[in-house]
C-alpha positions as CSV (number, residue, x, y, z in Angstrom):
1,X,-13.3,17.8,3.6
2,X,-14.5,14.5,2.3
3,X,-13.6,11.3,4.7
4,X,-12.5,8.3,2.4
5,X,-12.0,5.2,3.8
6,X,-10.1,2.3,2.0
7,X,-9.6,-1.2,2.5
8,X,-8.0,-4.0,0.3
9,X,-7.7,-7.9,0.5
10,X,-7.7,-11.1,-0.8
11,X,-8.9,-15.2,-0.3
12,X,-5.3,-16.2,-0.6
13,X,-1.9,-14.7,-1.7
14,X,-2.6,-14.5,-4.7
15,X,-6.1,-15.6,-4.7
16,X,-9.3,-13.5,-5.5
17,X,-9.9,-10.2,-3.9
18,X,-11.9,-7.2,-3.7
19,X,-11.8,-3.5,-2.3
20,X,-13.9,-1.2,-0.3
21,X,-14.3,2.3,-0.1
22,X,-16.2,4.3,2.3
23,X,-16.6,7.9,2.0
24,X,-18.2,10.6,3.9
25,X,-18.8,14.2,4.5
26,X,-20.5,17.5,3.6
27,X,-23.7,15.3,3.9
28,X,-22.2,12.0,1.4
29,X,-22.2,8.9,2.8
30,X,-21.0,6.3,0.2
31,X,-20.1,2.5,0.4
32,X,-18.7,0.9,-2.8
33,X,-17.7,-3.1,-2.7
34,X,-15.7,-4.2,-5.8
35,X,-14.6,-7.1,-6.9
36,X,-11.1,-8.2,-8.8
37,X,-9.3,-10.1,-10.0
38,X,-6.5,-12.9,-8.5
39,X,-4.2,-10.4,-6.9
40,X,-1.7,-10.0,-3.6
41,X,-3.4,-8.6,-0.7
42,X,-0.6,-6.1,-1.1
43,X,-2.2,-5.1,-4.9
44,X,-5.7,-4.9,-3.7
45,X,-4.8,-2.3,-1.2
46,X,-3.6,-0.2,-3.9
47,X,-6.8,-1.0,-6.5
48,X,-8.4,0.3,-3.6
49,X,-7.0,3.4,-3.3
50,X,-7.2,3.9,-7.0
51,X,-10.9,2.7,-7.2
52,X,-11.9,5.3,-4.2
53,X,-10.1,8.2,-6.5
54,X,-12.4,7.3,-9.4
55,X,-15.3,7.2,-7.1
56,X,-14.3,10.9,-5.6
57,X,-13.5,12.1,-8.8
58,X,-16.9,10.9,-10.4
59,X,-18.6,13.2,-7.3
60,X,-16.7,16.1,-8.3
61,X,-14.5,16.4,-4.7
62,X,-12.0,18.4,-4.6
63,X,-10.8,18.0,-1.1
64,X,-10.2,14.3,0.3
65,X,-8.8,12.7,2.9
66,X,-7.6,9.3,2.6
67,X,-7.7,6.8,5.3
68,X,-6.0,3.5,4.8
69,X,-4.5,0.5,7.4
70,X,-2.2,-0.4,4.6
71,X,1.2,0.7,5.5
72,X,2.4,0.0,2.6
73,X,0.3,1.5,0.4
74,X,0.6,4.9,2.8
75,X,4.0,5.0,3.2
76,X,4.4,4.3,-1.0
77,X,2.5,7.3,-1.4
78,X,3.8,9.5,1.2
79,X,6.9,9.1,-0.2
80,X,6.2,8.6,-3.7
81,X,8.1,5.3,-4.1
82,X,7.6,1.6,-4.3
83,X,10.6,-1.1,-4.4
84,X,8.6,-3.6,-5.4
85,X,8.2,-3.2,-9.6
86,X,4.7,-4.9,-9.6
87,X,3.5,-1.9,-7.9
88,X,4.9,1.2,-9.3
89,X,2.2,1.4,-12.0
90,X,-0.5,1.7,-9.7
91,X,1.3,4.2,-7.5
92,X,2.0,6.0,-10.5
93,X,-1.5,6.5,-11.4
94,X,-2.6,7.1,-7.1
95,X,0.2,10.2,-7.7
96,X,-1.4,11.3,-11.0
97,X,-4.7,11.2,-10.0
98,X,-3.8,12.5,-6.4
99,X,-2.4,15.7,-8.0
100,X,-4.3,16.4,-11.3
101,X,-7.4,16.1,-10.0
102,X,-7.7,17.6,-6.5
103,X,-7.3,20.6,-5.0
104,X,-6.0,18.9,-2.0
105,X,-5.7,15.3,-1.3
106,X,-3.8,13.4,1.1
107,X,-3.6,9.5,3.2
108,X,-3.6,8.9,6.8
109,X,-2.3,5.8,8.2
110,X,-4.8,4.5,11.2
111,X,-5.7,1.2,12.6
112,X,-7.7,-1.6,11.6
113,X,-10.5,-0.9,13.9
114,X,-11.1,2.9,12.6
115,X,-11.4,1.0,8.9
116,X,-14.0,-1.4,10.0
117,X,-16.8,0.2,7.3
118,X,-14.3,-0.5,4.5
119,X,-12.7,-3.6,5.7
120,X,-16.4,-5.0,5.5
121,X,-17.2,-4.2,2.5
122,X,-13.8,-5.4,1.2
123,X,-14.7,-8.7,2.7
124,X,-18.4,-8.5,0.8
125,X,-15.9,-7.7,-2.1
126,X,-14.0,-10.9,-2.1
127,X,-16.9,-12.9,-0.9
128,X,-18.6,-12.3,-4.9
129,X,-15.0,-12.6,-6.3
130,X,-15.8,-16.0,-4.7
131,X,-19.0,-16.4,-5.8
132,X,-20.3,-16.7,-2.3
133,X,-22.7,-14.7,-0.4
134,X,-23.0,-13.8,3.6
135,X,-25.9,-16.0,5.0
């Protein structure tokens, strides 16, 4: 079972923002940073999701395990629904791509400080959005 770790944020609410994605297992170990666009911290957290499923999908997993502090984004997906209309796209697509192109994929909710490899590289994410760099 692959081990993928996400993390979302952004330099404001909206402001610019960036994702991480951390995966390991079965001998992988993979750190993506990417940068987006102005965005909620809320909407990062799902681009990050969504980015990580592109990354497993261009590896060719078929089992994943999705780790995320985002409550919001887990509990969206756990119960495949979103209030807030802005988001429903982008769960849509989590859902699509969660069933149509793994064998078995799931998220797990867990605390900040077991998403510290992700929440880094969300931050080096946000930091180019910025056009800054870490010293």
């Amino acid at each position: 079972m692959i081990e993928v770790y996400i993390d979302g944020g952004s330099a404001g609410d909206p402001g610019p923002s960036g994702v991480g994605v951390f995966i390991k297992g079965n001998g992988h170990v993979i750190r993506h940073s990417f940068s987006l666009p102005n965005m909620s911290n809320h909407e990062a957290e799902f681009h990050a999701c969504i980015k990580a499923l592109d990354v497993c999908i261009d590896h060719g997993f078929k089992l994943i395990s999705i780790r995320s502090d985002s409550k919001v984004v887990v509990d969206a997906i756990e119960k495949e629904y979103v209030k807030n209309t802005k988001f429903k796209p982008l769960l849509e697509k989590i859902l699509a791509d969660m069933t149509n192109n793994f064998d078995y994929a799931f998220i797990k909710w867990i605390p900040s400080k077991q998403n510290k490899e992700a929440d880094t590289l969300a931050k080096e994410a946000i930091q180019l959005s910025l056009g800054k760099s870490y010293d």
